[in-house]
N, CA, C and O atoms as CSV, one atom per row, in Angstrom:
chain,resi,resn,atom,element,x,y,z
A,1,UNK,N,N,0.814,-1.200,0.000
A,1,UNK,CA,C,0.000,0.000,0.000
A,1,UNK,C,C,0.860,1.267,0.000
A,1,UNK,O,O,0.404,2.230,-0.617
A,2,UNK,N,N,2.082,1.396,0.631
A,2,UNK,CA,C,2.674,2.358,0.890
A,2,UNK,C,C,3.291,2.617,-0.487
A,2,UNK,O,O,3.265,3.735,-1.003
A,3,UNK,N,N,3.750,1.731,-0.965
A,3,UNK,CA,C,4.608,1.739,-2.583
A,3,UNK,C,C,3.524,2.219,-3.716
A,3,UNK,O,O,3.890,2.578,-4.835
A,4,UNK,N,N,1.934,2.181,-3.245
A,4,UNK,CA,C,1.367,2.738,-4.384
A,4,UNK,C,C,1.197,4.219,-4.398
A,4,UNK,O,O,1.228,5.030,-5.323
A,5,UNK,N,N,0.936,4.396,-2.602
A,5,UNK,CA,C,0.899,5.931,-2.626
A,5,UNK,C,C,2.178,6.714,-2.777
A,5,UNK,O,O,2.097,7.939,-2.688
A,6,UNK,N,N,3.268,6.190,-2.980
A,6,UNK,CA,C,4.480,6.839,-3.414
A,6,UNK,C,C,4.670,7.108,-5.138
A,6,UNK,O,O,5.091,8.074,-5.775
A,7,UNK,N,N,4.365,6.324,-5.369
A,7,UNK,CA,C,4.116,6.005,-6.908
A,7,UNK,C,C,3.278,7.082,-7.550
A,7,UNK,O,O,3.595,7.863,-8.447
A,8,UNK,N,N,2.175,6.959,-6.918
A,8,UNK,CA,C,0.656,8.056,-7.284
A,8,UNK,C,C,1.042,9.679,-7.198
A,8,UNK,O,O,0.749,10.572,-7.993
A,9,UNK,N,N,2.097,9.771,-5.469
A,9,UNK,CA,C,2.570,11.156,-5.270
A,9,UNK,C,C,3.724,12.018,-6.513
A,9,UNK,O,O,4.045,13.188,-6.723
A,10,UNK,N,N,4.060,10.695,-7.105
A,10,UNK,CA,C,5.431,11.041,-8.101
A,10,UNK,C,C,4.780,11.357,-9.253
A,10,UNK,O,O,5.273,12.217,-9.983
A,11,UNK,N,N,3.583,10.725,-9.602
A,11,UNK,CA,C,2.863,10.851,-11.021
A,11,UNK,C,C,2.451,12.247,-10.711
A,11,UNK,O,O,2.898,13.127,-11.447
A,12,UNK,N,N,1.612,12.602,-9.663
A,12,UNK,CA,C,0.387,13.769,-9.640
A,12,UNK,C,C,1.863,15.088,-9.761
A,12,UNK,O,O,2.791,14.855,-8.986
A,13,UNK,N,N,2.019,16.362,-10.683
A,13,UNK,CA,C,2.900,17.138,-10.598
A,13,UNK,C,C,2.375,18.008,-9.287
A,13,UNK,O,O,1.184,18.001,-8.975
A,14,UNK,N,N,3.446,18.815,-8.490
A,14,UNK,CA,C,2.871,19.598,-7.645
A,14,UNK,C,C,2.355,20.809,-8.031
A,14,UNK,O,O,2.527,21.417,-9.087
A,15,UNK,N,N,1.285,21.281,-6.440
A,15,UNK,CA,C,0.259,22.235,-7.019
A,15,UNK,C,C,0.775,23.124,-7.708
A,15,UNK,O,O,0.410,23.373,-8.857
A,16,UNK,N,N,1.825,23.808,-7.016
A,16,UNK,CA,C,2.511,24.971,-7.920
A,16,UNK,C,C,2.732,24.744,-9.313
A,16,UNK,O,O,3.002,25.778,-9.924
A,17,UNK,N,N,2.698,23.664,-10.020
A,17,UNK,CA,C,2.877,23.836,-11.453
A,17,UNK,C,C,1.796,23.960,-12.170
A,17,UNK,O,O,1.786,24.438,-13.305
A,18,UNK,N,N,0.797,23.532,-11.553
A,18,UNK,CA,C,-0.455,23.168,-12.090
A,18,UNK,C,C,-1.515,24.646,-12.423
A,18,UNK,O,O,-1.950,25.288,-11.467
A,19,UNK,N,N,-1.822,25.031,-13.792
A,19,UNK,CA,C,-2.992,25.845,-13.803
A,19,UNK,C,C,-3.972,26.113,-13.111
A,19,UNK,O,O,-4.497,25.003,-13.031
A,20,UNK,N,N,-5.068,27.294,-12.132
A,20,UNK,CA,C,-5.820,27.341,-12.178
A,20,UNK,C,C,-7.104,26.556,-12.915
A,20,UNK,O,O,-7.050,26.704,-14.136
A,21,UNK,N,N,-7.933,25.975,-12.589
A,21,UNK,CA,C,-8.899,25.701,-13.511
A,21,UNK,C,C,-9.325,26.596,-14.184
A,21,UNK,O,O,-9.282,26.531,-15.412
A,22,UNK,N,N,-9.808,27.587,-13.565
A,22,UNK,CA,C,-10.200,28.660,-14.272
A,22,UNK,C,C,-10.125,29.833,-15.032
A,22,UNK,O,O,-10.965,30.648,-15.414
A,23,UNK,N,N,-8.514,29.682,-15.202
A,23,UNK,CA,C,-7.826,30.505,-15.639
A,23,UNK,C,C,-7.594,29.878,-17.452
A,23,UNK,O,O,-7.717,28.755,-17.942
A,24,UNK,N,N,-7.231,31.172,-18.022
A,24,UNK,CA,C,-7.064,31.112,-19.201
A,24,UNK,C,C,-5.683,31.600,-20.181
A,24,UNK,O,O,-5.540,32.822,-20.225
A,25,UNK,N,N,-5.140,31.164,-20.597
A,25,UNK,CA,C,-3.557,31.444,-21.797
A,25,UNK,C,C,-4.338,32.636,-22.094
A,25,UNK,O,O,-5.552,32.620,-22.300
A,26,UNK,N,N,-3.548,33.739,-22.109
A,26,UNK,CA,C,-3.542,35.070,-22.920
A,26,UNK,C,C,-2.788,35.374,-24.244
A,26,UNK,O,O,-1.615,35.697,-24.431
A,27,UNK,N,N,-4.239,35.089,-25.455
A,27,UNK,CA,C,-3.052,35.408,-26.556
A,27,UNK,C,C,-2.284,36.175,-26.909
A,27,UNK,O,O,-2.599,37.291,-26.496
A,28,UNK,N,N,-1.121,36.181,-27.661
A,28,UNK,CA,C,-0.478,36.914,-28.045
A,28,UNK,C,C,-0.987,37.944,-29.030
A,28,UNK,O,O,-1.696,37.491,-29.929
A,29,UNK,N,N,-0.744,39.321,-29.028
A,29,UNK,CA,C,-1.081,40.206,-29.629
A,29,UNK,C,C,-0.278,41.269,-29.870
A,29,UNK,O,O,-0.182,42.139,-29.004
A,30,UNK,N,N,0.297,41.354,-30.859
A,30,UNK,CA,C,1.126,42.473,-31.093
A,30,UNK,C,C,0.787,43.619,-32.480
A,30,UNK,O,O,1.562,43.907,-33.393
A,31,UNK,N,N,-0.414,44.044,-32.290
A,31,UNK,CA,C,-1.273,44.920,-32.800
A,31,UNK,C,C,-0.540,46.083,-32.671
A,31,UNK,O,O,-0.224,46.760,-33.649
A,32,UNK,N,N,-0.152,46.455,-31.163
A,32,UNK,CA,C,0.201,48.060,-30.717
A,32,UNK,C,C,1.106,48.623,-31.646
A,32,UNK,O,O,1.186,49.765,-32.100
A,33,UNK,N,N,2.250,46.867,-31.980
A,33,UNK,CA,C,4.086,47.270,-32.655
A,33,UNK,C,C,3.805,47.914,-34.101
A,33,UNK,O,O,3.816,47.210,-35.111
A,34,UNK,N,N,3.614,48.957,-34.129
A,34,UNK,CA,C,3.653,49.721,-35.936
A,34,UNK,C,C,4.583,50.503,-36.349
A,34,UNK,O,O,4.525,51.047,-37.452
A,35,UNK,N,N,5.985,50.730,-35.158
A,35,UNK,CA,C,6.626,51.220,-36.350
A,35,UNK,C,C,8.352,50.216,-35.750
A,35,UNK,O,O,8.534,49.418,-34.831
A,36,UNK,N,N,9.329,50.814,-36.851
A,36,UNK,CA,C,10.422,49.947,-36.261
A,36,UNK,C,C,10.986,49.493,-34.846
A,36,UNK,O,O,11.515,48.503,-34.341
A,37,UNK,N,N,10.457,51.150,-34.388
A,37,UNK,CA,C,11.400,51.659,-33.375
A,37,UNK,C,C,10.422,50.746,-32.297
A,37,UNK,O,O,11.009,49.990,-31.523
A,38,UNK,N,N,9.461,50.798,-32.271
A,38,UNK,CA,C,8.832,49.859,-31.342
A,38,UNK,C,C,9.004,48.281,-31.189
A,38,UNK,O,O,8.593,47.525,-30.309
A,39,UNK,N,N,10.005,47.956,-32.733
A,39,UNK,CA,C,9.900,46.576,-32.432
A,39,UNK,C,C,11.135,46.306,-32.183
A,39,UNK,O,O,11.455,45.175,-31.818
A,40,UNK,N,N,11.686,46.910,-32.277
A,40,UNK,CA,C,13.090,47.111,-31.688
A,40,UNK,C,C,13.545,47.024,-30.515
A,40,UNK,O,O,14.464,46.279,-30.174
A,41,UNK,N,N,12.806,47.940,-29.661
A,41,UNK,CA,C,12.476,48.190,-28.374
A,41,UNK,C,C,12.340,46.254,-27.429
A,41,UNK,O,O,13.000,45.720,-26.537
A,42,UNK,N,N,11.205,45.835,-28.223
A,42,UNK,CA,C,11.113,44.701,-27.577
A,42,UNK,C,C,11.740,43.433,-28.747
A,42,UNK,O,O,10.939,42.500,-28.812
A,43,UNK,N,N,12.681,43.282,-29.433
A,43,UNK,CA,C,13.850,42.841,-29.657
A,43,UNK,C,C,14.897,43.229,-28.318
A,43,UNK,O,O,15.852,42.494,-28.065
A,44,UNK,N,N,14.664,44.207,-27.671
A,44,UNK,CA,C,15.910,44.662,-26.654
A,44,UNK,C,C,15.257,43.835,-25.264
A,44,UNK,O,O,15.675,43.558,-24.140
A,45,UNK,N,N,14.306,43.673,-25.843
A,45,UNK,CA,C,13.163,42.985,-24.076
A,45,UNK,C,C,13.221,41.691,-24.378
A,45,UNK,O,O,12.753,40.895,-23.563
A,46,UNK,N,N,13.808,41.209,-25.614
A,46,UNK,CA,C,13.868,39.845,-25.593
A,46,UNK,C,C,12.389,39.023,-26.109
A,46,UNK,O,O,12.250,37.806,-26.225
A,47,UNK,N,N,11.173,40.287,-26.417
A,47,UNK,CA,C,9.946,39.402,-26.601
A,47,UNK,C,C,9.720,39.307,-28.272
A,47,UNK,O,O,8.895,38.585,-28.831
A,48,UNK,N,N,10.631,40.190,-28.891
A,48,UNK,CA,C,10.567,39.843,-30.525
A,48,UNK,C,C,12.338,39.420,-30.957
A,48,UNK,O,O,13.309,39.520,-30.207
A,49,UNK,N,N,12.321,39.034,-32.114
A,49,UNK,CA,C,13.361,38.892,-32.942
A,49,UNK,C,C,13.240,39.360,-34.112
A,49,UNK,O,O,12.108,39.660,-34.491
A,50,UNK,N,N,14.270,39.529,-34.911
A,50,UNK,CA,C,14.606,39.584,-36.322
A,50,UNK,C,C,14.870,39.010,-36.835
A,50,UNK,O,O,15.836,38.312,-36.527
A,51,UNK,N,N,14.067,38.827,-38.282
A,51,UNK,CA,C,14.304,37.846,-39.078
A,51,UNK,C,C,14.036,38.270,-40.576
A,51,UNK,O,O,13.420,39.313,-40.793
A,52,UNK,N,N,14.611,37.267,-41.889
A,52,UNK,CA,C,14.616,37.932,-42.682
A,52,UNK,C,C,13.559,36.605,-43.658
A,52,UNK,O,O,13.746,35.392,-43.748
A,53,UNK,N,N,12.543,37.420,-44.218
A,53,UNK,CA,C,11.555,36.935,-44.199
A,53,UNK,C,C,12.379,35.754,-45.668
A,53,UNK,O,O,12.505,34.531,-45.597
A,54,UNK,N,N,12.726,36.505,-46.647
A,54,UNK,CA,C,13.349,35.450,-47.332
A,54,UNK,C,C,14.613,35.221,-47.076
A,54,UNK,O,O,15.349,36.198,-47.211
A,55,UNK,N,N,15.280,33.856,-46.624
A,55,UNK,CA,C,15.764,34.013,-45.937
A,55,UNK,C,C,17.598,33.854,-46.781
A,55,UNK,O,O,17.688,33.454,-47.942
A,56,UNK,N,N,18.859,34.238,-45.957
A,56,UNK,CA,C,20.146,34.344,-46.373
A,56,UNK,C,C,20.237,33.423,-47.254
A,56,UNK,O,O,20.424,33.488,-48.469
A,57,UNK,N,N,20.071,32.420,-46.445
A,57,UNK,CA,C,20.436,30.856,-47.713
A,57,UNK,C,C,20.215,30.396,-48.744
A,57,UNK,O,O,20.928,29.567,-49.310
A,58,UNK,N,N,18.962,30.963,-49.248
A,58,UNK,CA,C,17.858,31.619,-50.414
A,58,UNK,C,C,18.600,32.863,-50.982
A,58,UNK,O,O,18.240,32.865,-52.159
A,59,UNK,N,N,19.361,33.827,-50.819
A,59,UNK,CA,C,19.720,34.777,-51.107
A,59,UNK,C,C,18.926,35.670,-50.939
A,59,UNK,O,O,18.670,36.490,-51.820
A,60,UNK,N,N,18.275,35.673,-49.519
A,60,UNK,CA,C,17.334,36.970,-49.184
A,60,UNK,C,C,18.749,38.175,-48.569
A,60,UNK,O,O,19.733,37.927,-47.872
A,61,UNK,N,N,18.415,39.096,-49.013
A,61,UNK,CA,C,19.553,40.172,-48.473
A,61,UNK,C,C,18.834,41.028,-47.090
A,61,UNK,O,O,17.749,41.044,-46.509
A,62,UNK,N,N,19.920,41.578,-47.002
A,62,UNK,CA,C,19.369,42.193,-45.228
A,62,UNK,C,C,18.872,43.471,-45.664
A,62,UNK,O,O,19.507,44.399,-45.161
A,63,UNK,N,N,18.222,43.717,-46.205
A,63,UNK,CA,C,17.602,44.994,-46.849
A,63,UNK,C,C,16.547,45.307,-45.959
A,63,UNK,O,O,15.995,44.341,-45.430
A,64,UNK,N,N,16.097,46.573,-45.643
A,64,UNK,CA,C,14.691,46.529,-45.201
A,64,UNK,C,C,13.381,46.255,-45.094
A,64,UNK,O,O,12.714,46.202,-44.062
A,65,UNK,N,N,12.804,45.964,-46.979
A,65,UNK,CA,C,12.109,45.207,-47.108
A,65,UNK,C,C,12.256,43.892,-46.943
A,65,UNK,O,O,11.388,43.188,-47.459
A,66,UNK,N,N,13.334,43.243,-46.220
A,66,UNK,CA,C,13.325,41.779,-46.090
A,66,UNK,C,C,12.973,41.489,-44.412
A,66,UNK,O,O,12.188,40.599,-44.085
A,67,UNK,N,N,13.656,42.353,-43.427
A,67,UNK,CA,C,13.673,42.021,-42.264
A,67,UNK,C,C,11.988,42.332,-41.541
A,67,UNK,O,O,11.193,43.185,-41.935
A,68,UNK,N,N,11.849,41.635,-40.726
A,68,UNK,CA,C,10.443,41.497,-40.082
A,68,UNK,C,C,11.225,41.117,-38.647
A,68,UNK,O,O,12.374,40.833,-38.307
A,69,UNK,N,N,9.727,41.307,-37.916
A,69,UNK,CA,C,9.801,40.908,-36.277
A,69,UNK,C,C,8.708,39.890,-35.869
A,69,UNK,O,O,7.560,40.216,-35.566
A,70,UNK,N,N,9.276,38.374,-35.896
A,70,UNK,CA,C,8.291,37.443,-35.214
A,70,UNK,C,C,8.951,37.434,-33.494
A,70,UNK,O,O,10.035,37.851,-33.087
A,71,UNK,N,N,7.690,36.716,-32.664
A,71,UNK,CA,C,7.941,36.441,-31.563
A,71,UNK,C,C,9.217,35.280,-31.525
A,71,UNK,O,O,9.436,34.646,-32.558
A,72,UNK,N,N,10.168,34.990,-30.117
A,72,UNK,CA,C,11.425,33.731,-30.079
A,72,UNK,C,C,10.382,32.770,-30.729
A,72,UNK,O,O,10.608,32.545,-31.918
A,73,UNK,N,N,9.502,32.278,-30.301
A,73,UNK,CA,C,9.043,30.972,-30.481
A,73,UNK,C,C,8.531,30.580,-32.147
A,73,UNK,O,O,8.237,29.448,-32.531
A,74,UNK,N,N,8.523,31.481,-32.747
A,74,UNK,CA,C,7.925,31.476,-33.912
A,74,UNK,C,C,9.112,31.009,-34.879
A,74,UNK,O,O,8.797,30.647,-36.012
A,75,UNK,N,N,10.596,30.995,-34.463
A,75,UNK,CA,C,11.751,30.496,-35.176
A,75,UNK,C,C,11.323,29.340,-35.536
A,75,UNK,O,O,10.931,29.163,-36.689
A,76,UNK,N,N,11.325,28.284,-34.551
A,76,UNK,CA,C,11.374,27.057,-34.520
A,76,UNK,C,C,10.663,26.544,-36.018
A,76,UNK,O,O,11.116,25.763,-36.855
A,77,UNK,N,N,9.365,27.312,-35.999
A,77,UNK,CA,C,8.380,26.877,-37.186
A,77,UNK,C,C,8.826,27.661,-38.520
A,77,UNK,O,O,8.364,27.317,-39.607
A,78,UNK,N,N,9.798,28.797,-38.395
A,78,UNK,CA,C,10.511,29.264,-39.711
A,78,UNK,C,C,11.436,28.588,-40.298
A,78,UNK,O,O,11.492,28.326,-41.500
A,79,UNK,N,N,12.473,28.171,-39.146
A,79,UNK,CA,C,13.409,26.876,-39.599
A,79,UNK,C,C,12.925,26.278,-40.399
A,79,UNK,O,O,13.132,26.413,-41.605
A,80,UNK,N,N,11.929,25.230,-39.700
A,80,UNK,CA,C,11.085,24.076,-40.331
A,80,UNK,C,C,10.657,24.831,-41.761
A,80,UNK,O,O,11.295,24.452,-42.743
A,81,UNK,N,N,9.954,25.545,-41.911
A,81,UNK,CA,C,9.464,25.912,-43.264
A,81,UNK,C,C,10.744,25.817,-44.307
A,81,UNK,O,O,10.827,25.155,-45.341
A,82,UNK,N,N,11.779,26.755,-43.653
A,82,UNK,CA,C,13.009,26.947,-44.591
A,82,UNK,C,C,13.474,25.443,-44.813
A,82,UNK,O,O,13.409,25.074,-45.985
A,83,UNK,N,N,13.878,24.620,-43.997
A,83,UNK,CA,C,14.441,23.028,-44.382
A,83,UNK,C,C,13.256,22.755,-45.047
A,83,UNK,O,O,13.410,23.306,-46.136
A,84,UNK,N,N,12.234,22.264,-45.036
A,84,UNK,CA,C,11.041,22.156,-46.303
A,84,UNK,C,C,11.109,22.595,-47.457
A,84,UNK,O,O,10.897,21.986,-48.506
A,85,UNK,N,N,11.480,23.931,-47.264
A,85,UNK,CA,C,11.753,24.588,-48.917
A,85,UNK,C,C,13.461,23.847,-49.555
A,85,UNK,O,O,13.668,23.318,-50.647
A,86,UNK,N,N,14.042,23.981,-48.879
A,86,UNK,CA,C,15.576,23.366,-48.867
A,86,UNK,C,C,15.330,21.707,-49.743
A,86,UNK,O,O,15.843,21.271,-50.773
A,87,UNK,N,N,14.573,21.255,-49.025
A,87,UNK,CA,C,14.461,19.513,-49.275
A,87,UNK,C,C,13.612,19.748,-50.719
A,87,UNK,O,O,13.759,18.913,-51.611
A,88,UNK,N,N,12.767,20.850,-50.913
A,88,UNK,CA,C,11.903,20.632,-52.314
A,88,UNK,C,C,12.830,21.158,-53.148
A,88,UNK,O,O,12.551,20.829,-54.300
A,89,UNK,N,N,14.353,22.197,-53.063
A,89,UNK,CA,C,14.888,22.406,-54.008
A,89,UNK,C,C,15.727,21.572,-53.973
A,89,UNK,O,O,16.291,21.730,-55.056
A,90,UNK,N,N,16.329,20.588,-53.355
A,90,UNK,CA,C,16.903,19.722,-53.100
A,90,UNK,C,C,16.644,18.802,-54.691
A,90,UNK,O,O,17.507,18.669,-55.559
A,91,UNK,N,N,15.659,18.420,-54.729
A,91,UNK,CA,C,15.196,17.131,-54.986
A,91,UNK,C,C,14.277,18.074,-56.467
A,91,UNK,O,O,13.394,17.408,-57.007
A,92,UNK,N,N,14.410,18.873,-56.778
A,92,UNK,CA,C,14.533,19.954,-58.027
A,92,UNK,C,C,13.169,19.735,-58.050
A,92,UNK,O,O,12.905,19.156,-59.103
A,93,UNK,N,N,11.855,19.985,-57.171
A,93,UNK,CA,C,10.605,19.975,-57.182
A,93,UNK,C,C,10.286,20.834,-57.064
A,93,UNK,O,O,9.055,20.852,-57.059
A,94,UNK,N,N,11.141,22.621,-56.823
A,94,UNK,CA,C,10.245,23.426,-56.899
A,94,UNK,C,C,11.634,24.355,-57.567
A,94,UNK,O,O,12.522,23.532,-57.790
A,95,UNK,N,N,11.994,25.452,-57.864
A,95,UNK,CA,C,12.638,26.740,-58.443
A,95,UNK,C,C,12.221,28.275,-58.322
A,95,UNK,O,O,12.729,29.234,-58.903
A,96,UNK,N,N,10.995,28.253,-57.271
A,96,UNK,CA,C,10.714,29.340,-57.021
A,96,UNK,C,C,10.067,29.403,-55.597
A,96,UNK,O,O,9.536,28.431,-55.059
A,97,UNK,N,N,10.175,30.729,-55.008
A,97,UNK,CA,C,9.494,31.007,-53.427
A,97,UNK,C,C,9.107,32.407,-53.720
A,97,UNK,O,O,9.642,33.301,-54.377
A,98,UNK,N,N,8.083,32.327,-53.075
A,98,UNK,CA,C,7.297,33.720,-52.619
A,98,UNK,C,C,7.148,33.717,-51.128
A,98,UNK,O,O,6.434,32.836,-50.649
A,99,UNK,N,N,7.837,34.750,-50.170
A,99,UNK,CA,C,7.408,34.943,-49.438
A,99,UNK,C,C,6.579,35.909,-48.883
A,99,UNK,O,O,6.907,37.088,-49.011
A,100,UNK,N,N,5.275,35.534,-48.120
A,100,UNK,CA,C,4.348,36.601,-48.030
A,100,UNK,C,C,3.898,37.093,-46.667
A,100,UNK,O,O,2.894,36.510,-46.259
A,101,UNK,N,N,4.360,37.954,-45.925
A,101,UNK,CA,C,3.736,38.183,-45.092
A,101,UNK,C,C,2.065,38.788,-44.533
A,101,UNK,O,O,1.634,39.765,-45.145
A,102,UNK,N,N,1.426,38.357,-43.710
A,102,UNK,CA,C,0.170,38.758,-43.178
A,102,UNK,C,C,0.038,39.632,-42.110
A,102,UNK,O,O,0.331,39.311,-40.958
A,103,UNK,N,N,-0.428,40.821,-42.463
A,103,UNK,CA,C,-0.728,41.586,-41.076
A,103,UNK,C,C,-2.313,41.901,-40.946
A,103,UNK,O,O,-3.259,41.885,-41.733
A,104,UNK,N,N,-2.102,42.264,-39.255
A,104,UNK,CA,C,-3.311,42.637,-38.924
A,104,UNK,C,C,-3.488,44.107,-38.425
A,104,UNK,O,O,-3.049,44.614,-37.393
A,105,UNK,N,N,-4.130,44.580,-39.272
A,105,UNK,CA,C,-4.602,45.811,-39.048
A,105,UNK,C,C,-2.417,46.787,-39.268
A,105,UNK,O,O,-1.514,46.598,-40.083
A,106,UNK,N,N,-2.517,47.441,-38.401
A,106,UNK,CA,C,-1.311,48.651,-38.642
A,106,UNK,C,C,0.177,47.979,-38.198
A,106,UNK,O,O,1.305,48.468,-38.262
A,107,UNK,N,N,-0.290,46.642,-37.716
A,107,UNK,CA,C,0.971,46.288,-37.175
A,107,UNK,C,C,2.026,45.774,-38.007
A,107,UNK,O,O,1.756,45.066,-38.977
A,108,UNK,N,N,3.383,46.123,-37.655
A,108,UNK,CA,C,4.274,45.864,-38.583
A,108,UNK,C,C,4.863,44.076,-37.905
A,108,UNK,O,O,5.915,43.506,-38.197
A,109,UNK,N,N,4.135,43.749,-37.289
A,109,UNK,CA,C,4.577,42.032,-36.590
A,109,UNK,C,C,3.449,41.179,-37.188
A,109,UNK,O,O,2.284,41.150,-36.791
A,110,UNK,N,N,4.260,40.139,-38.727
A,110,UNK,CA,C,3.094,39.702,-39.331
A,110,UNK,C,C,2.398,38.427,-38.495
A,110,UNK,O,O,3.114,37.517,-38.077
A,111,UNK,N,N,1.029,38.427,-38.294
A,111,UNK,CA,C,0.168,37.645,-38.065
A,111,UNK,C,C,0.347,36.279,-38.609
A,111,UNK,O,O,0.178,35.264,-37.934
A,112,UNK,N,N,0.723,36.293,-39.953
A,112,UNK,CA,C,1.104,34.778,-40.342
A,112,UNK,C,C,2.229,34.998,-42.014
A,112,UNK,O,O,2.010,35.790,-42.930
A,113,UNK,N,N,3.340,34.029,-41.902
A,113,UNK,CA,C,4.068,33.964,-42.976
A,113,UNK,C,C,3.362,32.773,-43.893
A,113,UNK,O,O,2.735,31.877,-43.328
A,114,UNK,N,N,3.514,32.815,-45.515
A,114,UNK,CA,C,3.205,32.366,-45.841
A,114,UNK,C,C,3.980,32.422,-47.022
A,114,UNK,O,O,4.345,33.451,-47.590
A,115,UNK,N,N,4.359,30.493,-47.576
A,115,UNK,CA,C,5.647,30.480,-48.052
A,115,UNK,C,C,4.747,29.894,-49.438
A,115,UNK,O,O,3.889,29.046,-49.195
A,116,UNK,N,N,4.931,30.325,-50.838
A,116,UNK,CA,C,4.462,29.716,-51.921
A,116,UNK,C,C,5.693,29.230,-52.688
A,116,UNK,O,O,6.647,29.951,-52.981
A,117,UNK,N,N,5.548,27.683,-53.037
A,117,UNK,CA,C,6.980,27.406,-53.700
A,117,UNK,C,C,6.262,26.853,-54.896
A,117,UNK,O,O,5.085,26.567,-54.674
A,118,UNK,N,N,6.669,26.651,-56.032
A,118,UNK,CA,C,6.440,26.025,-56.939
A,118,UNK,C,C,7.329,25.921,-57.962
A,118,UNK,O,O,8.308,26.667,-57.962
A,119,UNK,N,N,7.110,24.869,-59.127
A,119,UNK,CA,C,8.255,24.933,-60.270
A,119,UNK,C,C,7.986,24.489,-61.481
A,119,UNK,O,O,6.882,24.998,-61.676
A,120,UNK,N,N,8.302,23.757,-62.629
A,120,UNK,CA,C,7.915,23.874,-63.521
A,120,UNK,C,C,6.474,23.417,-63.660
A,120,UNK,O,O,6.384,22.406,-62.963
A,121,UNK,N,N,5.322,23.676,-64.222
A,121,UNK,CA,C,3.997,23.011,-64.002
A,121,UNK,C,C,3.406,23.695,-63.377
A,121,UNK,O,O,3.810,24.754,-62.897
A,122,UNK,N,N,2.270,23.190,-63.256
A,122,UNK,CA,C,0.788,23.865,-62.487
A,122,UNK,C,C,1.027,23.597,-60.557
A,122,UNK,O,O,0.297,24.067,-59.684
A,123,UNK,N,N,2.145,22.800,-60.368
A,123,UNK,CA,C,2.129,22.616,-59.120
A,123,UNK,C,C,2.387,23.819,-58.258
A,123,UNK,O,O,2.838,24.834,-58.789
A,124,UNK,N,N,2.148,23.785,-57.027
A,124,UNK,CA,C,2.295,24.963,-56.124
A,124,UNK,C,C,2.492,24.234,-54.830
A,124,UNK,O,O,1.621,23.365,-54.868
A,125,UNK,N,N,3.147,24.102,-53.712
A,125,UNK,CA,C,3.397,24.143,-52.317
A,125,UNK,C,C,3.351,25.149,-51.403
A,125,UNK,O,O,4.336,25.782,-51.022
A,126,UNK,N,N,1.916,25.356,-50.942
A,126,UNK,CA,C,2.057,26.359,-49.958
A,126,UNK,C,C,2.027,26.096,-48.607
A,126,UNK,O,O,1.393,25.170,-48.101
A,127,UNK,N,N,2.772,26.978,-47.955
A,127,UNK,CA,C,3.013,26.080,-46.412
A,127,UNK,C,C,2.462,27.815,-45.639
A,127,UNK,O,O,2.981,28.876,-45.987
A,128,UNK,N,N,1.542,27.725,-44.772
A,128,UNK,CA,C,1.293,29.108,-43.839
A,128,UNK,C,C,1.514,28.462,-42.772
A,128,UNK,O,O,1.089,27.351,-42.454
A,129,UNK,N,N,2.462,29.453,-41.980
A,129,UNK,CA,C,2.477,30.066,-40.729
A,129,UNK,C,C,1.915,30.839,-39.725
A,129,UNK,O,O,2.178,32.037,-39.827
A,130,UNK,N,N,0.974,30.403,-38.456
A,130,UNK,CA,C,0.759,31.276,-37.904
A,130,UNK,C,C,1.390,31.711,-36.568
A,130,UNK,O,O,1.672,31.000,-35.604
A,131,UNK,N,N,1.579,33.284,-36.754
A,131,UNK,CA,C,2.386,33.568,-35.750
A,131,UNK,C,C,2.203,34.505,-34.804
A,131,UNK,O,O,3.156,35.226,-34.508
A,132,UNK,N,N,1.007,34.656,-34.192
A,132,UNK,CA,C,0.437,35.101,-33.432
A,132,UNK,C,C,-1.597,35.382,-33.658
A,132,UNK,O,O,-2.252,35.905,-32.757
């Protein structure tokens, strides 16, 4: 008996980690960020980054129209898109990218990237991102 309630105490995480029931995730919203200098600001706070929407390896240049501000967490899923595009030129299934960003309303932090690849033919690969 004693070995199960030890067992049971190790499974259940303690209270402190555990959510409120009643509480709710606050989405992310970065509506307010409309001009550089603001996203800059929180690039310095650590809550945005820079990134270049098409990216170096592609021969996106660091120009202004290339650089954007997603949230840290939103890398992870840009990577991934970019090795996706990588593996379709890889394997000579696509020769072209469009990258498109989505905003909402005035903000210069796009709402969702959205990558169009395609190549010779009617085919198209589109992969969207949402990022806030």
């Amino acid at each position: 008996m004693a070995l199960a309630l030890s067992a049971a105490s190790v499974m259940t995480p303690p209270a402190w980690t555990m959510a409120p029931k009643d509480s709710q995730a606050m989405p992310m919203d970065f509506s307010h960020v409309t001009s550089r200098a603001q996203a800059e600001a929180l690039v310095k706070r650590g809550e945005l980054v820079r990134i270049r929407f098409f990216p170096k390896r592609f021969g996106g240049r660091g120009d202004r129209e290339n650089i954007g501000y997603v949230p840290p967490g939103a890398l992870m899923m840009i990577d991934f898109a970019n090795d996706r595009v990588s593996g379709l030129i890889d394997l000579k299934a696509i020769d072209r990218l469009v990258v498109e960003p989505k905003y909402r309303g005035k903000s210069i932090v796009p709402v969702q990237i959205v990558y169009i690849c395609s190549g010779e033919g009617e085919a198209t690969i589109d992969m969207t991102l949402n990022i806030w």
